[in-house]
C-alpha positions in Angstrom: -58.8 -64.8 -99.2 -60.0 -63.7 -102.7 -61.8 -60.1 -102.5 -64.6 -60.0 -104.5 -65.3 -59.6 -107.9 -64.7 -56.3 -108.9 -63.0 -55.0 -105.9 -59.9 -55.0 -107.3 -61.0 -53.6 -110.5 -64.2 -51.5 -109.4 -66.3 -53.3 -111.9 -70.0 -52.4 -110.7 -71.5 -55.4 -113.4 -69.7 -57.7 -111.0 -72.0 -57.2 -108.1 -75.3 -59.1 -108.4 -77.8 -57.3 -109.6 -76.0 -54.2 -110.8 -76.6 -54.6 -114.2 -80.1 -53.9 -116.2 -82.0 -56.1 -119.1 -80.5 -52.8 -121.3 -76.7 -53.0 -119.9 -74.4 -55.3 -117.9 -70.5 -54.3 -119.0 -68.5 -55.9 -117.3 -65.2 -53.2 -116.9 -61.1 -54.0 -117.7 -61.3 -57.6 -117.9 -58.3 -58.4 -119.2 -57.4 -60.5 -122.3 -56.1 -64.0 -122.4 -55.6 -66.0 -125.2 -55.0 -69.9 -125.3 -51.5 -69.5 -127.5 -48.7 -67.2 -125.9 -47.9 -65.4 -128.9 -51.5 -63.8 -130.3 -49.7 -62.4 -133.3 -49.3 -66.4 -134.5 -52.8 -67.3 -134.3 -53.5 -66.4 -137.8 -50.9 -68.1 -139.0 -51.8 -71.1 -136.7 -55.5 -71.0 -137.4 -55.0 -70.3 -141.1 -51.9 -71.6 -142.7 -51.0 -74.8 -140.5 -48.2 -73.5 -138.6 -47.5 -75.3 -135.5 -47.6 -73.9 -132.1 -44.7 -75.9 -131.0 -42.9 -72.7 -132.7 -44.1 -70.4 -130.7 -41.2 -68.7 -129.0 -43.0 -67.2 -126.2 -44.3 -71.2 -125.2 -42.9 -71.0 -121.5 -45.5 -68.3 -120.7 -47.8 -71.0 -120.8 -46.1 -72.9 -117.9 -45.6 -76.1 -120.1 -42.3 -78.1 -119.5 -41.7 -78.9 -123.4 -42.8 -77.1 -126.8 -44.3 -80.9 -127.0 -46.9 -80.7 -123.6 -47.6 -76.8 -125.3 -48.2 -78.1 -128.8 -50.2 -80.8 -127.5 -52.7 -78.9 -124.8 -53.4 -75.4 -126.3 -55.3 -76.0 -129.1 -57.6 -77.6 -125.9 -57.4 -74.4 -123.8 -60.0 -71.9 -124.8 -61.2 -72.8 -121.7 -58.3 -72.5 -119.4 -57.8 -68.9 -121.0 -61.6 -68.0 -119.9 -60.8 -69.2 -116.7 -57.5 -67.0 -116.5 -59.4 -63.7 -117.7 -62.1 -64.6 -114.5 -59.0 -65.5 -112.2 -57.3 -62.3 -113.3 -60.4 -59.9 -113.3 -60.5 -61.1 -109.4 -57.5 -61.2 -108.5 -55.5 -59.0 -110.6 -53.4 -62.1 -111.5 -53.8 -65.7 -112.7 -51.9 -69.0 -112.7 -50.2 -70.0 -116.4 -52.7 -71.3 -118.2 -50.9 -75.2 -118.4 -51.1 -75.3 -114.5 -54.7 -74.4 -115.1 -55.5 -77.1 -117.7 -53.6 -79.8 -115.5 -55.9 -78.7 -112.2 -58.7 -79.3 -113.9 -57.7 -82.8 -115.5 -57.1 -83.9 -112.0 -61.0 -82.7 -111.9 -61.9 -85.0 -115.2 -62.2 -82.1 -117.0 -60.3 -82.9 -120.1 -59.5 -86.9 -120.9 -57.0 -87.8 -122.7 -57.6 -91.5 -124.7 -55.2 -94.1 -125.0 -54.9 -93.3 -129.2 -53.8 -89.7 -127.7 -57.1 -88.3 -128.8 -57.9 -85.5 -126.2 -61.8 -85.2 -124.9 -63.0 -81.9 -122.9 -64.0 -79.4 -121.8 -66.4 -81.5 -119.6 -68.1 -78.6 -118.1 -69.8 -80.5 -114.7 -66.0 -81.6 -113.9 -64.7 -77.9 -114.3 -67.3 -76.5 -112.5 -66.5 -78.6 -109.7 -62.8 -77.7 -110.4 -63.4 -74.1 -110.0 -65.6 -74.4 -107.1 -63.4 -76.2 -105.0 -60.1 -74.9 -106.2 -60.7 -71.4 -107.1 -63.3 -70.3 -104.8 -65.8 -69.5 -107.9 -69.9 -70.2 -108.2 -70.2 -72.1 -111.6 -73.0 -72.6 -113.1 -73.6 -75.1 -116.1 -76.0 -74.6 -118.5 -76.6 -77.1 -120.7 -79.7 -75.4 -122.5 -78.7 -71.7 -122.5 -80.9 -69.4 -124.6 -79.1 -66.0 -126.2 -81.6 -63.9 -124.9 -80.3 -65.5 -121.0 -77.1 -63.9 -121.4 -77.9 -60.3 -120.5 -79.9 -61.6 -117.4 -76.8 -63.7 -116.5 -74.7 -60.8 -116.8 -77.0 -58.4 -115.6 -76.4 -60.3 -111.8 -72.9 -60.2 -112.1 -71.9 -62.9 -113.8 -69.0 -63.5 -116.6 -70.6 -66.7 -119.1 -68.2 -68.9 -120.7 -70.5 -69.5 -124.1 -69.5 -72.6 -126.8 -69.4 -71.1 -130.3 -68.4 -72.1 -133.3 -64.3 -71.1 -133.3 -65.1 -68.7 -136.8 -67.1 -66.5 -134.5 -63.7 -64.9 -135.0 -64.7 -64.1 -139.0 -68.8 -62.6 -138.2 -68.7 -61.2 -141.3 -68.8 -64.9 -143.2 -71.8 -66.8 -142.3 -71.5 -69.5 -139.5 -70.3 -73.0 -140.6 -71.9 -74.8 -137.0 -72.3 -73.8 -133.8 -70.0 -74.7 -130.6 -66.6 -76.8 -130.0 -64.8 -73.4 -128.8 -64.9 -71.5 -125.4 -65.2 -67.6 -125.2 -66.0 -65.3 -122.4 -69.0 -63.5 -122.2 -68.1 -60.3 -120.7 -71.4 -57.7 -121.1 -73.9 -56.6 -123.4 -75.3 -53.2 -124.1 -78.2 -52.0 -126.8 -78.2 -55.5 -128.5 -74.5 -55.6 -128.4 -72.7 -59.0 -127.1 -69.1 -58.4 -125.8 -66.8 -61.3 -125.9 -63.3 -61.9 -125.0 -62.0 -64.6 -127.6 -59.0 -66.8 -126.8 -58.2 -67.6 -130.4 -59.2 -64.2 -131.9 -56.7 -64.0 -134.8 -56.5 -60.0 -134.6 -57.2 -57.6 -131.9 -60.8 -56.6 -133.6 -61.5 -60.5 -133.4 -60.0 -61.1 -129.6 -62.1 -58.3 -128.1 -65.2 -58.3 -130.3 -68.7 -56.8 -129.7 -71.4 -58.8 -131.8 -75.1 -58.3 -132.8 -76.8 -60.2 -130.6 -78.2 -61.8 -133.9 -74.8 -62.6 -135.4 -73.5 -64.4 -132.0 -76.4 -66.6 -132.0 -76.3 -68.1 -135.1 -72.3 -69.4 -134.0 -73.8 -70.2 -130.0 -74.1 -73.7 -129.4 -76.9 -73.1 -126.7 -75.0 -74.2 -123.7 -72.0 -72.3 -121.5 -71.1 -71.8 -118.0 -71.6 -68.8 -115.7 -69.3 -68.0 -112.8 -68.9 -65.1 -110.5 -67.9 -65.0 -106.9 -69.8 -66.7 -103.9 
């Protein structure tokens, strides 16, 4: 049976209601990120190399370099999910195992050209609720100024941004079509876990609220413990 969030880890922003409209932090949550080598992600991100050369591919619990290549550019989400998982349990399944779960779900589709659809967040929800024991909550219309409220009552959010939220300092070319996880917020700061960060300052980053609006599609999903 899963202990509770934060038992494991003695987070206090994991237990409803812990938190403040001033601070919700939510303690060593681990970092994830959706390609097994972080040091590539520049590279991969940047200068077109491929992720089927990543030596450290296994780790993701893919049985090719094709079925890596293929998924993780699709599993920001997954890597969210394995942070949660992790910050639980103190572990968390590879992230292909993951992704594969919650296709069985609907979560991702992949079309008959090979073009791959998903996150679909109402699928994963119901993926996570019945196969990980999590609440999830979808929020279509989510406002910036939700998230410390969310966090506040001991959630982690899983928040679409634009995927340069990784570069703050350039001004944001859209909003959504990338996955990162909310963990806390303190004196107008937004802390985020990002699974494609392409440097350590980028992966674990902590945002003017401002700033990580204007990449924030408006919509994420909250989960924490029943």
């Amino acid at each position: 049976m899963p202990r509770l969030l934060g038992e494991i880890m003695g987070c206090q922003a994991c237990t409803p209601g812990a938190g403040s409209g001033r601070q919700a932090l939510h303690d060593g949550v681990a970092l994830f990120t959706q390609y097994m080598s972080a040091e590539r992600i520049g590279a991969i991100a940047y200068d077109g190399a491929d992720p089927a050369d990543d030596p450290q591919w296994r780790l993701s619990g893919a049985r090719t370099r094709a079925e890596y290549a293929l998924w993780c550019r699709h599993c920001c989400g997954m890597a969210c999910l394995q942070m949660v998982l992790d910050h639980r349990d103190g572990h968390a399944p590879p992230l292909l195992e993951l992704l594969h779960g919650c296709r069985a779900y609907g979560g991702y589709v992949e079309n008959a050209d090979g073009q791959i659809k998903g996150l679909y967040y109402a699928p994963f929800a119901d993926y996570v609720r019945a196969e990980h024991r999590l609440h999830a909550d979808v929020h279509p219309h989510l406002a910036a100024a939700e998230l410390p409220g969310l966090l506040a009552d001991g959630h982690l959010v899983m928040a679409s941004v634009h995927w340069e939220i990784r570069r703050p300092d350039l001004p944001a070319p859209g909003r959504g079509g990338h996955l990162v996880l909310i963990t806390g917020h303190e004196h107008g700061l937004i802390h985020l876990h990002n699974p494609s960060g392409h440097t350590p300052g980028a992966r674990r980053a902590s945002l003017p609220m401002d700033v990580f609006e204007s990449f924030f599609a408006g919509r994420g999903i909250a989960l924490r413990m029943r």
